[in-house]
DSSP file (Angstrom, degrees, kcal/mol; ACC not computed):
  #  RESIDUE AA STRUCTURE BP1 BP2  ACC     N-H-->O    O-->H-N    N-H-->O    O-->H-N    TCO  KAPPA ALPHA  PHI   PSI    X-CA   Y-CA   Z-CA
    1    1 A X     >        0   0    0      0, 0.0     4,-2.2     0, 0.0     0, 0.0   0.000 360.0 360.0 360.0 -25.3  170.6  -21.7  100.4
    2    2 A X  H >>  +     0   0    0      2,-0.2     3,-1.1     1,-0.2     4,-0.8   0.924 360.0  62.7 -59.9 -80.7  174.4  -23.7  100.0
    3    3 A X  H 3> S+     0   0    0      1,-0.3     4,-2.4     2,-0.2     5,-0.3   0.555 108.2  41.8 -26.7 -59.7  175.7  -20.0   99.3
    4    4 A X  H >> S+     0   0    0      2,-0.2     4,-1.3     3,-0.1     3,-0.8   0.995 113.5  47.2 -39.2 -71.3  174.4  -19.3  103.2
    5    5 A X  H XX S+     0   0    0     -4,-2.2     3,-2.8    -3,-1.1     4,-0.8   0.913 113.1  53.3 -57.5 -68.7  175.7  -22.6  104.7
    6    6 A X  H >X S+     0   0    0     -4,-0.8     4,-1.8     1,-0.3     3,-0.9   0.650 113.7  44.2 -28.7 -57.2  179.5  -21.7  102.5
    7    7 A X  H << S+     0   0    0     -4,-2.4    -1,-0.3    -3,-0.8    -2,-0.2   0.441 113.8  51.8 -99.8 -13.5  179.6  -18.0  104.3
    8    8 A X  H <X S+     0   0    0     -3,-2.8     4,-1.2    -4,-1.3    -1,-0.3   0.942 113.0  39.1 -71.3 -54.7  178.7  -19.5  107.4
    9    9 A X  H <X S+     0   0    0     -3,-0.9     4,-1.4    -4,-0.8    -2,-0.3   0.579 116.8  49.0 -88.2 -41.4  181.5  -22.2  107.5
   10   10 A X  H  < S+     0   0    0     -4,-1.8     4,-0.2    -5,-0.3    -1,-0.2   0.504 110.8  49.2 -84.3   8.6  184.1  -20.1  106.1
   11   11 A X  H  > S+     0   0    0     -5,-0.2     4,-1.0     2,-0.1    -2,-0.3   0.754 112.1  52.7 -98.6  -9.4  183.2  -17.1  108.8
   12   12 A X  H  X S+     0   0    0     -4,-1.2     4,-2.0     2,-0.2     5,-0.3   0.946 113.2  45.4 -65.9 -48.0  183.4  -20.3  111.5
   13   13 A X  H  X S+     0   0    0     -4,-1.4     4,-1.8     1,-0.2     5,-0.3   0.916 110.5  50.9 -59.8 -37.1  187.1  -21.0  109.9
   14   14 A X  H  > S+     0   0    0     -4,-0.2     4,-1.9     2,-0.2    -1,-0.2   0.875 106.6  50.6 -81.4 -15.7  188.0  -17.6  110.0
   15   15 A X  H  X S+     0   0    0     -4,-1.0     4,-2.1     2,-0.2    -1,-0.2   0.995 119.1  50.0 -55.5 -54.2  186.9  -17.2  114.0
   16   16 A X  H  < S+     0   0    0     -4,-2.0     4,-0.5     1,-0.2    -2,-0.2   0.565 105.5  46.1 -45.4 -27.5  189.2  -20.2  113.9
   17   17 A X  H >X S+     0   0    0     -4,-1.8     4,-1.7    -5,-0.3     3,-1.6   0.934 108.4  59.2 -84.4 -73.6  191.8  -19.0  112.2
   18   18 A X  H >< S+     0   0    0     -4,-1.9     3,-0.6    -5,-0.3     5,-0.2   0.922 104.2  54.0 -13.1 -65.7  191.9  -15.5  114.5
   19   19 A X  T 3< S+     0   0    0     -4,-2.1    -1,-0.3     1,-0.3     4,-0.2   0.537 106.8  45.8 -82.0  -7.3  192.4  -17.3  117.6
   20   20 A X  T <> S+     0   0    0     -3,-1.6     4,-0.8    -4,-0.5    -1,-0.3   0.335 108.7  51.3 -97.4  11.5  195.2  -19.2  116.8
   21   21 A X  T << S+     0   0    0     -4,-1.7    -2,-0.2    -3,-0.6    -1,-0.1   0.007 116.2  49.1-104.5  30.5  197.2  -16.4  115.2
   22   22 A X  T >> S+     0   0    0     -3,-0.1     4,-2.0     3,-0.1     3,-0.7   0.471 110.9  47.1-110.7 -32.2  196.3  -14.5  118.7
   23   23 A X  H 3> S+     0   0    0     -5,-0.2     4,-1.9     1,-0.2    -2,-0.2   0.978 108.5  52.2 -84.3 -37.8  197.3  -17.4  120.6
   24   24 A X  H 3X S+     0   0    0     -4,-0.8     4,-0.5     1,-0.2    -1,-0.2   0.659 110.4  64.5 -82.4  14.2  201.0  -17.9  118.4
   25   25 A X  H X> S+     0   0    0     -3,-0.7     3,-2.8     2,-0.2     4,-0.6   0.904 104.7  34.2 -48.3 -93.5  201.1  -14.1  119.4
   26   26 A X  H 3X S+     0   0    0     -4,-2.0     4,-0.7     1,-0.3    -2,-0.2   0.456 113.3  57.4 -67.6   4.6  201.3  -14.5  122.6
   27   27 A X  H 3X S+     0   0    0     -4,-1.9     4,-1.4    -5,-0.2    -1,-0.3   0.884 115.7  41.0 -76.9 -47.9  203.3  -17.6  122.2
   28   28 A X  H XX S+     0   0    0     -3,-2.8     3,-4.1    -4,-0.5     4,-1.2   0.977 112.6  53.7 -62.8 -83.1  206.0  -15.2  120.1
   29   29 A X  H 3X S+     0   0    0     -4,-0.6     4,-0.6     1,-0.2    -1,-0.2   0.561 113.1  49.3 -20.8 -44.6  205.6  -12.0  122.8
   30   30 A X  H 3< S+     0   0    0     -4,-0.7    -1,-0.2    -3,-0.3     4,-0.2   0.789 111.5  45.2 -68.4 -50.4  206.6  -14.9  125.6
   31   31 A X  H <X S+     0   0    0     -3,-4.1     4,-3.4    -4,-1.4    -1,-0.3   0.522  91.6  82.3 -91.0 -15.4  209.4  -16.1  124.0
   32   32 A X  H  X>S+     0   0    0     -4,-1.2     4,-0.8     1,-0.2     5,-0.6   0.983  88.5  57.6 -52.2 -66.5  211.0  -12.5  122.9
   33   33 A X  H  <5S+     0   0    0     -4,-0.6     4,-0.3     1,-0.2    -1,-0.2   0.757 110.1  47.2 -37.6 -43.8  212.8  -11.9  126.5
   34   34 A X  H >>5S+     0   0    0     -3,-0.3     4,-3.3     2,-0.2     3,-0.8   0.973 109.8  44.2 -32.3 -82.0  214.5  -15.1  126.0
   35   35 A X  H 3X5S+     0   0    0     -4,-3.4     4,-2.8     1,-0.3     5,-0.3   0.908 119.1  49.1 -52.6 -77.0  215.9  -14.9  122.3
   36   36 A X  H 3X5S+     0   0    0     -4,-0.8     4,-1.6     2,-0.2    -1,-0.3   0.778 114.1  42.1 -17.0 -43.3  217.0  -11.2  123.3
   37   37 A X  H <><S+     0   0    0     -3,-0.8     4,-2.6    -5,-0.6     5,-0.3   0.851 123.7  43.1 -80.9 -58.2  218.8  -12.5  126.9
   38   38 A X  H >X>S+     0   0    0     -4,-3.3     4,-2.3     1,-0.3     5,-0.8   0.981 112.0  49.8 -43.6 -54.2  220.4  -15.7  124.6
   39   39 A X  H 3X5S+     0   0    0     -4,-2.8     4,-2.2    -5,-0.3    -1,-0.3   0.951 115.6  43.5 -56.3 -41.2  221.3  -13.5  121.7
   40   40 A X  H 3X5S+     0   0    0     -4,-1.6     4,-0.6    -5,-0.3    -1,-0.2   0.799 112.9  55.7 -36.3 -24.5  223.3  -10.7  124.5
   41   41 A X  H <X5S+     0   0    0     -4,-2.6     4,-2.8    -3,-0.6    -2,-0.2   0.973 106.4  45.1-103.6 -34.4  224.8  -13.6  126.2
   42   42 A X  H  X5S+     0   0    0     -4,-2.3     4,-4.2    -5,-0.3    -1,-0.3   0.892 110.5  58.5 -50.5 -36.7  226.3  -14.9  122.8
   43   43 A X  H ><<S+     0   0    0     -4,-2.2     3,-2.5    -5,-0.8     5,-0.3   0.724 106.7  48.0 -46.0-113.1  227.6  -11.4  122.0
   44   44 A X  H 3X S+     0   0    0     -4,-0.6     4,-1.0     1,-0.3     3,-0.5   0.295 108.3  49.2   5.4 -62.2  229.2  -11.6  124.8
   45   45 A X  H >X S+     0   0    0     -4,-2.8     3,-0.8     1,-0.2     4,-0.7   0.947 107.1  58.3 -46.3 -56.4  230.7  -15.0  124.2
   46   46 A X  H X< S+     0   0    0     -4,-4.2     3,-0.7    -3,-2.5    -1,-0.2   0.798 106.1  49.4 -56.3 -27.0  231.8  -13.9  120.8
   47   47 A X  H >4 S+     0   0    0     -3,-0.5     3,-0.8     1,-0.3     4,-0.5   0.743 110.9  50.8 -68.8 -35.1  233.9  -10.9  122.4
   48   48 A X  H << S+     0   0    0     -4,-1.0    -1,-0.3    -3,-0.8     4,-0.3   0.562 110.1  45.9 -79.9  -6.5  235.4  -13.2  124.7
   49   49 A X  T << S+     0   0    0     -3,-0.7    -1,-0.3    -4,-0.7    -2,-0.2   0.000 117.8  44.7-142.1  12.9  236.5  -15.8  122.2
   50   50 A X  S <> S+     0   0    0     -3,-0.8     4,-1.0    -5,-0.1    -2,-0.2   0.178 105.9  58.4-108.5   6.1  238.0  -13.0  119.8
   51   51 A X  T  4 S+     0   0    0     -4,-0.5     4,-0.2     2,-0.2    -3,-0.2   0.757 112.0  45.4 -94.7 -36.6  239.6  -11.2  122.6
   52   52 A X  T >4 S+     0   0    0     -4,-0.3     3,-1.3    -5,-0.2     4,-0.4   0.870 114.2  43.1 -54.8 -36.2  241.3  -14.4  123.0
   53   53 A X  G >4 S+     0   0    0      1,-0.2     3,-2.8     2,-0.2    -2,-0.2   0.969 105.8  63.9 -73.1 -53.8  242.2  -15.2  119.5
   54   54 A X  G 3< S+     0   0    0     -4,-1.0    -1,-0.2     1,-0.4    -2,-0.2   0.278 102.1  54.2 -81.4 -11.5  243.1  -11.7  119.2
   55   55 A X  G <  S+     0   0    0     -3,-1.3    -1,-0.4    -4,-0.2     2,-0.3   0.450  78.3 106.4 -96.9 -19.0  246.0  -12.6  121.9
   56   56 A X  S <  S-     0   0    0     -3,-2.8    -3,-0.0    -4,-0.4     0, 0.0  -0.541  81.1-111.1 -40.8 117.0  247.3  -15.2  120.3
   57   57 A X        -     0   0    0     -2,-0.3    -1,-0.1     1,-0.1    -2,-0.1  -0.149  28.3-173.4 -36.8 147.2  251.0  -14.3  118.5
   58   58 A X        +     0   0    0     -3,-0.1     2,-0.3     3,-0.0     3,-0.1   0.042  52.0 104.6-138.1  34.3  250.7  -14.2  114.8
   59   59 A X  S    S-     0   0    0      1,-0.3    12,-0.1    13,-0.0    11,-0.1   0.213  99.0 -70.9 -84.9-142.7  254.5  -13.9  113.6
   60   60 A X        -     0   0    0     10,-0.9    -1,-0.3    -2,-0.3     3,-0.1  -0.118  63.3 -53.6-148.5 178.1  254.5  -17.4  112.7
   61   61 A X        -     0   0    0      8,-0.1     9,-1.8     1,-0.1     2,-0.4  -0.377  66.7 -98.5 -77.4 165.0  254.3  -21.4  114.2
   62   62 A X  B     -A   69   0A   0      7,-0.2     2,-0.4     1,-0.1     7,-0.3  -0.480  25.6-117.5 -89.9 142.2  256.9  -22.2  116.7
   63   63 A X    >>  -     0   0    0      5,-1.7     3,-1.5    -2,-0.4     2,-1.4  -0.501  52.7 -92.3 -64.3 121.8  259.8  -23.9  115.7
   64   64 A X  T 34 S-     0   0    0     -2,-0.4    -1,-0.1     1,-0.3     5,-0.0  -0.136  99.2  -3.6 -47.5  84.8  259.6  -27.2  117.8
   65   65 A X  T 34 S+     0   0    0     -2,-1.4    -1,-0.3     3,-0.1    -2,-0.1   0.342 118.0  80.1 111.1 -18.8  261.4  -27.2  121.3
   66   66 A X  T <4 S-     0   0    0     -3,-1.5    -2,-0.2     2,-0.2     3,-0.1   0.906  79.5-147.6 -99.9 -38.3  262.9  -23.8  120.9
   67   67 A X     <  +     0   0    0     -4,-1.1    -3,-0.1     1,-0.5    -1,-0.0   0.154  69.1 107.3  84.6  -8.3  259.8  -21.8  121.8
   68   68 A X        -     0   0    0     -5,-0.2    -5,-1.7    -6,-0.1    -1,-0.5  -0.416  68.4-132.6 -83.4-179.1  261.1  -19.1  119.2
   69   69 A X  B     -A   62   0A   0     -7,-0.3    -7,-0.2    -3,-0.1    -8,-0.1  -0.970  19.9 -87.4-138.2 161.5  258.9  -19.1  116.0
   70   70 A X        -     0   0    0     -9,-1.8   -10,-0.9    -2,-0.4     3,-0.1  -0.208  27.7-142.3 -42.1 137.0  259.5  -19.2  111.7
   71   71 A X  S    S+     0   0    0      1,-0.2     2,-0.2   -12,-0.1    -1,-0.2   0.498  94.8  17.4 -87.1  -3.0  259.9  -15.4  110.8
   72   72 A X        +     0   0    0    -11,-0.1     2,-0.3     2,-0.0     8,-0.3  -0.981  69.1 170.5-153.8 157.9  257.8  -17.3  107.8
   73   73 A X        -     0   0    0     -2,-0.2     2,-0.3    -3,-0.1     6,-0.1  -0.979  39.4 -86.8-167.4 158.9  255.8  -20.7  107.1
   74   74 A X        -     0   0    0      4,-0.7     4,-0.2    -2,-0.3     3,-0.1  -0.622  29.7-109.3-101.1 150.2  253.8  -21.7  104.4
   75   75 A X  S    S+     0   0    0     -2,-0.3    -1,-0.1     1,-0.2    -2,-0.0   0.739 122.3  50.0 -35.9 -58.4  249.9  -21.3  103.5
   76   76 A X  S    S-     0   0    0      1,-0.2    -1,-0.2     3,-0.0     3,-0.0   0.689 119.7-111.6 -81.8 -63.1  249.7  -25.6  104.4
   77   77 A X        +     0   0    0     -3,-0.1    -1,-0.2   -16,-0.0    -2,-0.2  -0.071  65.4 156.2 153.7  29.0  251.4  -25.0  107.5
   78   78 A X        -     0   0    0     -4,-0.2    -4,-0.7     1,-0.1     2,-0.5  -0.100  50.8-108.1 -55.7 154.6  254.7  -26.8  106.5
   79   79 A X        -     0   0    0      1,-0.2    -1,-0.1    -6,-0.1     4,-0.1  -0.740  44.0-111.0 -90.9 147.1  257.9  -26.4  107.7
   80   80 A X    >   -     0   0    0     -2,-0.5     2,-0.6    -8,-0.3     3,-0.6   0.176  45.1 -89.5 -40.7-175.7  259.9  -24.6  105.1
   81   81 A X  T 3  S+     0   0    0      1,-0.2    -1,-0.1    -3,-0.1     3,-0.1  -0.917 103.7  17.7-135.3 157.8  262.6  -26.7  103.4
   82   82 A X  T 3  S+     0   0    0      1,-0.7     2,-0.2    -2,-0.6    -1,-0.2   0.522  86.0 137.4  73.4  29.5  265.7  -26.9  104.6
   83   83 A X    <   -     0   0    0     -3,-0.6    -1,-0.7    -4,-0.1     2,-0.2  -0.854  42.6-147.3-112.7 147.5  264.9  -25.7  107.6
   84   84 A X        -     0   0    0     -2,-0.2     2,-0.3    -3,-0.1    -4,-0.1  -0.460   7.4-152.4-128.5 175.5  266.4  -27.4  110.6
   85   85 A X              0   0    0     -2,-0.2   -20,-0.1   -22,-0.1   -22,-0.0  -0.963 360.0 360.0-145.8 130.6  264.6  -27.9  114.4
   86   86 A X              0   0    0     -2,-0.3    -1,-0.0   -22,-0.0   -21,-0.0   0.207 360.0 360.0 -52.9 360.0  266.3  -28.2  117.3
């Protein structure tokens, strides 16, 4: 008769078990519209923040006070040497 009572008690867990993978369904389904509007609206952002970047000059950093910039500069962002700044 234990055999009974087991098959009983794990088909009571498994009712249990059903009805809260139906309910974190409709918890998921709820939440979809969301993650979908957030994830557009970061696209979006990223386009805007590389269309900017993407405006940025990239000849080189400006020479201090002159507004012109180095026709070259080094990987640490040094000024070369022997180079002079207005």
């Amino acid at each position: 008769m234990r055999g009974l009572a087991c098959g009983a008690a794990l088909k009571a867990v498994l009712a249990s078990w059903e009805e809260r993978v139906g309910e974190v369904k409709g918890e998921c389904g709820a939440l979809a519209p969301a993650l979908r509007r957030v994830a557009d609206e970061q696209h979006e952002q990223d386009v805007r923040v590389k269309s900017s970047v993407d405006a940025v000059p990239s000849e080189g950093p400006l020479v201090p006070g002159s507004g012109r910039r180095f026709s070259f500069w080094f990987s640490d962002g040094g000024v070369p040497s022997g180079s002079s700044t207005p």
